[in-house]
Backbone bond lengths (Angstrom), bond angles and torsions (degrees), N, CA, C in turn:
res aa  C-N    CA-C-N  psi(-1)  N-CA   C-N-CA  omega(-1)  CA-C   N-CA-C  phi
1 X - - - 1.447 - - 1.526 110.03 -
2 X 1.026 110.99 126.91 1.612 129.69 -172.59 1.830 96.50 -68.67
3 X 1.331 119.07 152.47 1.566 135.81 -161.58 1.970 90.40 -92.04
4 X 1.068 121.73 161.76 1.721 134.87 164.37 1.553 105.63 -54.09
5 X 1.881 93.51 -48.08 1.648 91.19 -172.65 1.072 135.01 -79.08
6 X 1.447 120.72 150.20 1.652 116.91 -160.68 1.996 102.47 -120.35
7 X 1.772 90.22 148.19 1.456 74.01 179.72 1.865 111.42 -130.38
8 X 1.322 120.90 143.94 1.693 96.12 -156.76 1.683 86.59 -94.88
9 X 1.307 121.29 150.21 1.190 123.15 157.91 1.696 120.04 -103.06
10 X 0.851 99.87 137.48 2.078 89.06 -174.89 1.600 96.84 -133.12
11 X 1.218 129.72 94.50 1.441 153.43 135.71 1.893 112.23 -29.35
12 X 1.882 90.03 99.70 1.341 87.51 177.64 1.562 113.72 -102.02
13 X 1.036 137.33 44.40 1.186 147.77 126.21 1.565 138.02 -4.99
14 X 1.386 125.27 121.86 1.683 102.25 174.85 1.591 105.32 -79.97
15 X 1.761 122.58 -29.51 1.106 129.28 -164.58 1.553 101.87 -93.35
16 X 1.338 84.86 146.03 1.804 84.95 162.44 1.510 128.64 -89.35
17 X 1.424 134.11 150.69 1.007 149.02 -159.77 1.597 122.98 22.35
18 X 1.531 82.54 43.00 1.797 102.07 -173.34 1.393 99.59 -67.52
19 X 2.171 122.31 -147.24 1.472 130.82 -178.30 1.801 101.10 -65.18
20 X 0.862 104.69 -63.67 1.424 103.95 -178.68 1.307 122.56 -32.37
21 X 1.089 111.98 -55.28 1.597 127.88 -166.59 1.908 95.53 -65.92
22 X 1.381 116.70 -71.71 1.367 125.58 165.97 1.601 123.82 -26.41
23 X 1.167 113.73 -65.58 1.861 122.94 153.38 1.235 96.29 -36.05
24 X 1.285 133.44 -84.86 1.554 128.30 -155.66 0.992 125.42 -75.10
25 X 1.425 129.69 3.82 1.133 137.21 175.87 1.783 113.17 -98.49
26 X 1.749 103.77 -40.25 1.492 114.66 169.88 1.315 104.79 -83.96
27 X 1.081 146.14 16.61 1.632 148.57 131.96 1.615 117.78 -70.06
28 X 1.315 126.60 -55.67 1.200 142.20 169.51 1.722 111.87 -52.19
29 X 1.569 108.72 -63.84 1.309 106.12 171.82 1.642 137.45 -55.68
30 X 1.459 87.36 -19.10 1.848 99.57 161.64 1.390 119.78 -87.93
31 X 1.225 122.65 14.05 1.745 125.86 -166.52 1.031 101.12 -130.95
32 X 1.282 137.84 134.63 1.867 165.42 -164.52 1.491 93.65 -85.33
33 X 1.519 130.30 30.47 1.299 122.53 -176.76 1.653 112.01 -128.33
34 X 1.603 124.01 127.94 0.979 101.52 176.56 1.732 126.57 -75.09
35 X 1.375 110.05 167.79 1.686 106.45 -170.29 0.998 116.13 -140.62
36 X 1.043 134.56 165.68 1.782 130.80 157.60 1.968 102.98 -130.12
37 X 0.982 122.01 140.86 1.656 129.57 174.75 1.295 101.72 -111.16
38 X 1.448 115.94 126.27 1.632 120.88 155.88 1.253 121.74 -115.20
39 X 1.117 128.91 118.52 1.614 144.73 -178.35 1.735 105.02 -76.79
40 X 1.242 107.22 107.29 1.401 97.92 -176.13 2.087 89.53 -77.92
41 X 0.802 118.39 -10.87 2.046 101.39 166.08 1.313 101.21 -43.29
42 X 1.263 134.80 -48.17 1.638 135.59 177.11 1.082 112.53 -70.77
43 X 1.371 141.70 2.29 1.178 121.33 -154.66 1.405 114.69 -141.41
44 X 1.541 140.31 143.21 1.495 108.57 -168.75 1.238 101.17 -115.27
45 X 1.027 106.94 143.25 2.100 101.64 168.78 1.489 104.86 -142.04
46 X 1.288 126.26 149.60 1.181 120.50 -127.77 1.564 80.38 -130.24
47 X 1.740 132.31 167.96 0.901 149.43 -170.42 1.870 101.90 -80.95
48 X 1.176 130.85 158.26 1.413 118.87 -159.62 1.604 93.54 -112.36
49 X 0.854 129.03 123.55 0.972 152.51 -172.37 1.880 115.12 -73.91
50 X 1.127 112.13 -9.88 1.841 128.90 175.58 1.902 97.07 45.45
51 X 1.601 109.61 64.24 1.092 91.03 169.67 1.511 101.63 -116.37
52 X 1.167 131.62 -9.84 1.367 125.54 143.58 1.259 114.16 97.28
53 X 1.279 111.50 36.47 1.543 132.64 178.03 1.547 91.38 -106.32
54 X 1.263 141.97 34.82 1.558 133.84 174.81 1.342 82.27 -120.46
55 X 1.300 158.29 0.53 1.290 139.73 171.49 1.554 118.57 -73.34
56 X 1.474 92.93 -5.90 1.653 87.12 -166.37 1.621 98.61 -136.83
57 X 1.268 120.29 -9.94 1.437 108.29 -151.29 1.781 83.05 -161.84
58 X 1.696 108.85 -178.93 1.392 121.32 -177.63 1.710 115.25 -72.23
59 X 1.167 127.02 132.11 1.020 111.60 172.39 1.629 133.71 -36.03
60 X 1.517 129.32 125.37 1.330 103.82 -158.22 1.605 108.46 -90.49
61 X 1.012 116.33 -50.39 1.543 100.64 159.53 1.192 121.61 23.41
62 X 1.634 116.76 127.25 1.583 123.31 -167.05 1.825 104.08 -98.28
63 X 1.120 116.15 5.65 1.802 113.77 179.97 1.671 108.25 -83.05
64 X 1.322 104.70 -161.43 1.938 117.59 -173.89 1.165 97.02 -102.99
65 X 1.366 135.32 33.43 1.687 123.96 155.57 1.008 112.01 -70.22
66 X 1.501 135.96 -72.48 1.636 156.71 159.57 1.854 100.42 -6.71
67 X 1.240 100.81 -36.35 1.928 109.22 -172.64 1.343 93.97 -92.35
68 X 0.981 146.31 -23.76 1.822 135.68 -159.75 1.075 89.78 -117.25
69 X 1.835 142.30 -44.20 1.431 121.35 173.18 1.237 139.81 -60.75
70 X 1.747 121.03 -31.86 1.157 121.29 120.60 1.543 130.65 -0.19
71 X 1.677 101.98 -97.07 1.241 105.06 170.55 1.164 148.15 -17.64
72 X 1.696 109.51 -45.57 1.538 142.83 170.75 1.488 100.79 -68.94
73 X 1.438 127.93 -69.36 1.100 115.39 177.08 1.578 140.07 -53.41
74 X 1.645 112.43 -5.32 1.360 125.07 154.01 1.239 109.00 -94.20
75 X 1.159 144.52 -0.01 1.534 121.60 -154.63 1.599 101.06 -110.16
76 X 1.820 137.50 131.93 0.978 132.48 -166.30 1.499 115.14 -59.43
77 X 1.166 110.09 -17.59 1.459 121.57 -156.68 1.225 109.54 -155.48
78 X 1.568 153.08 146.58 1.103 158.40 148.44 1.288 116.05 -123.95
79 X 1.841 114.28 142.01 1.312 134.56 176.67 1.742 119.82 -126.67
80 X 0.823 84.16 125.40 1.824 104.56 -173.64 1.520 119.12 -93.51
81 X 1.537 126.80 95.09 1.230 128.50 -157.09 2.024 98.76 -113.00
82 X 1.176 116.15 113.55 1.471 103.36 169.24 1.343 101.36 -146.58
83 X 1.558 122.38 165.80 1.273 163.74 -168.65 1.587 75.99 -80.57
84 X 1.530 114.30 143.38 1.684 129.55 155.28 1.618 92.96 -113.96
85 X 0.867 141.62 140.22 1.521 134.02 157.03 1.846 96.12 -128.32
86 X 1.401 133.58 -108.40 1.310 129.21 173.51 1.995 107.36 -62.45
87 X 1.330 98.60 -44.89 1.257 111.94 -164.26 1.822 99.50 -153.30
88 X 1.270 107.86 178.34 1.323 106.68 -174.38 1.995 112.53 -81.40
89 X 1.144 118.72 -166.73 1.092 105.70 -146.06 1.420 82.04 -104.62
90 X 1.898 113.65 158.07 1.780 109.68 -176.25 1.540 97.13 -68.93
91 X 1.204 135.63 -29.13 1.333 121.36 -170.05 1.792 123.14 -68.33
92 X 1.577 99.81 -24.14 1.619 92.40 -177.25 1.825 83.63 -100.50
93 X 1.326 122.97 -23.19 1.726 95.46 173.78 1.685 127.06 -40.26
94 X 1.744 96.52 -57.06 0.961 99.31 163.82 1.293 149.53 -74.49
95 X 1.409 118.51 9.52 1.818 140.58 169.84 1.872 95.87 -82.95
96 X 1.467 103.10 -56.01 1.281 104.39 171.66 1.810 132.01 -41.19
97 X 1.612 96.17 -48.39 1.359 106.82 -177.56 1.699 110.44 -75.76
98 X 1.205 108.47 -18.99 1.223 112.03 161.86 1.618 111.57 -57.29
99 X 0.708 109.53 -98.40 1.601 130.73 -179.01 1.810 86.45 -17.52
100 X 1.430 124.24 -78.65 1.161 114.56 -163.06 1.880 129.43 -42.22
101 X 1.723 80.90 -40.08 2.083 86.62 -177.29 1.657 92.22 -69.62
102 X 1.018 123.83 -29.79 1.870 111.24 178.22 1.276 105.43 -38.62
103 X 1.801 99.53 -59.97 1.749 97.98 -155.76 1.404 97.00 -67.90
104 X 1.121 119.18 -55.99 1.619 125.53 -175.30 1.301 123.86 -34.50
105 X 1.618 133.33 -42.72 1.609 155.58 155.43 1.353 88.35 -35.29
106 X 1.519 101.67 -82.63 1.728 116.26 -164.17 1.215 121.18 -49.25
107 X 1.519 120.57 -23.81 1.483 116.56 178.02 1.720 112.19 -131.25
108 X 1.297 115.98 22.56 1.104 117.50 176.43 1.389 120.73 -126.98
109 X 1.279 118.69 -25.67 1.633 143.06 -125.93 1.710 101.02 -115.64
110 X 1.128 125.49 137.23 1.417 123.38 175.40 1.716 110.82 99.33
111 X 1.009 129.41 -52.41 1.571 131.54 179.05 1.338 119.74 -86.46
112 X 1.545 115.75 152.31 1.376 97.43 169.81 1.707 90.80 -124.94
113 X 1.323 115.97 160.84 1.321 132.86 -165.69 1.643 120.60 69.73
114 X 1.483 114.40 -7.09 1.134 126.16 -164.18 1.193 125.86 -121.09
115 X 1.612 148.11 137.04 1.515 125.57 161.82 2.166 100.42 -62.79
116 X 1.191 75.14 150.38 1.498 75.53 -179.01 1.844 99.98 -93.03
117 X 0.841 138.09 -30.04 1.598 147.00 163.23 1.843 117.77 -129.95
118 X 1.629 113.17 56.61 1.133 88.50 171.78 1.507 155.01 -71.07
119 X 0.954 109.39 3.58 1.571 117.75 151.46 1.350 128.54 -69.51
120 X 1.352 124.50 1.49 1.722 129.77 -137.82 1.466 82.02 -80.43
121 X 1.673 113.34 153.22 1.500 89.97 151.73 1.655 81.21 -172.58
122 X 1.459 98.63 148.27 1.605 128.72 -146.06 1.412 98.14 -60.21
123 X 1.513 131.46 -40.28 1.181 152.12 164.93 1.592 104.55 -100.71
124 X 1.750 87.09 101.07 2.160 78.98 171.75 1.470 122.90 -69.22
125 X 1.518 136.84 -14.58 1.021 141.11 -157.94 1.771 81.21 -116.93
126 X 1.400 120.04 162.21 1.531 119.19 137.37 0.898 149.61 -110.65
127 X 1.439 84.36 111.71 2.100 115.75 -157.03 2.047 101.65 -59.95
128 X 1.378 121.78 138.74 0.921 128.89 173.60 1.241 111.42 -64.73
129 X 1.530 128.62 140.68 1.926 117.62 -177.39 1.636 81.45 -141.34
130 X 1.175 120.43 154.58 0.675 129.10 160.78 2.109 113.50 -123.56
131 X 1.183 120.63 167.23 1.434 121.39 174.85 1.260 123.23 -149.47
132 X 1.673 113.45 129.29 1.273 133.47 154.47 1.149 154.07 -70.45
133 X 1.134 125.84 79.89 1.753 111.95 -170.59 1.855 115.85 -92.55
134 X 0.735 60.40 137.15 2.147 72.79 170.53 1.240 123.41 -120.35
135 X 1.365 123.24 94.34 1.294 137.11 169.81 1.701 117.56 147.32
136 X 1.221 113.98 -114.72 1.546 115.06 173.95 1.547 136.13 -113.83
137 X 0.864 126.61 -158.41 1.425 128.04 -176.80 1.606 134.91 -112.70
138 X 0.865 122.67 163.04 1.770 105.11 -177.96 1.765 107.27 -100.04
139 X 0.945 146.46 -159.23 1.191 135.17 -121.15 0.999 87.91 -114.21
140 X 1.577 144.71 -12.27 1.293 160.62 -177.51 1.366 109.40 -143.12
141 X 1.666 82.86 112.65 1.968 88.77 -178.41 1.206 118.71 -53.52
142 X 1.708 108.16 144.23 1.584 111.01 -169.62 1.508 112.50 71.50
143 X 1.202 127.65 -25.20 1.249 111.04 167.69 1.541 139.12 -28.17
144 X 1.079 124.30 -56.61 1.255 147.85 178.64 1.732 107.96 -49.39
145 X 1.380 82.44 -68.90 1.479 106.61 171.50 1.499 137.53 -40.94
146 X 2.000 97.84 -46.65 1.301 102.36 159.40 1.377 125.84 -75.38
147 X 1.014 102.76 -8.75 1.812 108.62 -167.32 2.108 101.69 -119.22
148 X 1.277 110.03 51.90 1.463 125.30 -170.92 1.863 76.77 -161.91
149 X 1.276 140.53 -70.37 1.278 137.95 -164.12 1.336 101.15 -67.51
150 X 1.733 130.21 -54.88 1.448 115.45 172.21 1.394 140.77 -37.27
151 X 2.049 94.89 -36.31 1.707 96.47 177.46 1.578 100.25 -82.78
152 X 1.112 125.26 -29.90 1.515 110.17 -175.12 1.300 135.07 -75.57
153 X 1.425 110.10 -27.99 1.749 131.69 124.11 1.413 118.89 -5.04
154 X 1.455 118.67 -51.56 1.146 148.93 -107.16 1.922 71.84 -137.47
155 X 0.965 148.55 -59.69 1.441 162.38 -128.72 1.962 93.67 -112.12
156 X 1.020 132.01 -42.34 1.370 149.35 -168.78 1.358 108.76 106.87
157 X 0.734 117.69 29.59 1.514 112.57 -174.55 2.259 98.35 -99.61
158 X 1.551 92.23 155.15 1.935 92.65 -163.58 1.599 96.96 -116.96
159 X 1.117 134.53 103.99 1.665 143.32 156.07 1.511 101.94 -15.17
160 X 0.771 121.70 109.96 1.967 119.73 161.75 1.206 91.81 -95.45
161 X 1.077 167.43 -41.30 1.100 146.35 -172.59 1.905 120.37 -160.24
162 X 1.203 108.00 138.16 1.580 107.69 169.34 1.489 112.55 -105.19
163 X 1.182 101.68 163.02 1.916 99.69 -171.42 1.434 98.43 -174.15
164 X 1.389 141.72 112.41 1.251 131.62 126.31 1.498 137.59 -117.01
165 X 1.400 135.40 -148.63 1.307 122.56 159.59 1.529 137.39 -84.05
166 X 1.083 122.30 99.13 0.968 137.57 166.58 2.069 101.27 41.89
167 X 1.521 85.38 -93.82 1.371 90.10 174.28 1.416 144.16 -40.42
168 X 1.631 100.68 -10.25 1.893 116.37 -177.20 1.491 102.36 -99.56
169 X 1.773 104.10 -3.05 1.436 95.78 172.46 1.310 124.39 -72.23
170 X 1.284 111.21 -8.11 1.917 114.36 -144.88 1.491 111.54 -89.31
């Protein structure tokens, strides 16, 4: 019997049901939890345009961000699976940069001398995320890694757990 809690997976991938997608899916399929996976390869989200109507209202933007942020904000848990090759892929940069000008509008935007909402935070509770990488490392092990967990930190989202190989610890 499958658990109440749900967990969203969002595959930042250019390909579809490439390493990423496969890893996160044979992680998921071993867990008593229900899930849904979205491959942003299917999905378009468009570069953000900083016109700054997300401070108050849904991003207006005509792509599938507006549908997956949603999503995130119901889902008990979220996991973040992407390809590293030089750097991460432009498609989850830009899912990312989404998400960030939200919080940033919402808690920065409108005052001067002031946070305009400093408490705001994109996730009011802190939602568990977990993250996947597939492939290599940046020039300093864990690098990448720590600095993908800082901004999401950074988002409200809460680390349940860190883990890599040995050697990316050093």
């Amino acid at each position: 019997m499958k658990s109440k809690a749900k967990l969203l997976a969002i595959i930042g991938s250019h390909r579809k049901n490439a390493n990423s997608y496969l890893l996160t899916k044979n992680v998921l399929d071993s867990t008593k939890m229900d899930y849904e996976i979205i491959q942003l390869a299917e999905k378009r989200i468009d570069f953000c345009d900083l016109c700054e109507k997300c401070i108050d209202e849904d991003c207006v933007l005509t792509d599938d961000f507006n549908q997956i942020f949603e999503k995130m904000k119901r889902a008990d848990g979220i996991i973040l699976a992407l390809p590293k090759y030089l750097f991460f892929s432009s498609r989850f940069l830009s899912f990312l940069e989404r998400l960030a000008t939200i919080e940033h509008m919402r808690k920065f935007m409108g005052y001067v001398g002031a946070l305009k909402n400093p408490d705001y935070k994109l996730f009011q509770r802190n939602k568990p995320f977990c993250i996947f990488f597939v492939s290599g490392t940046g020039r300093i092990g864990g690098q990448i890694l720590s600095e993908v967990v800082d901004d999401l930190k950074g988002l409200g989202f809460k680390l349940v757990r860190h883990s890599s190989p040995p050697n990316l610890e050093q």
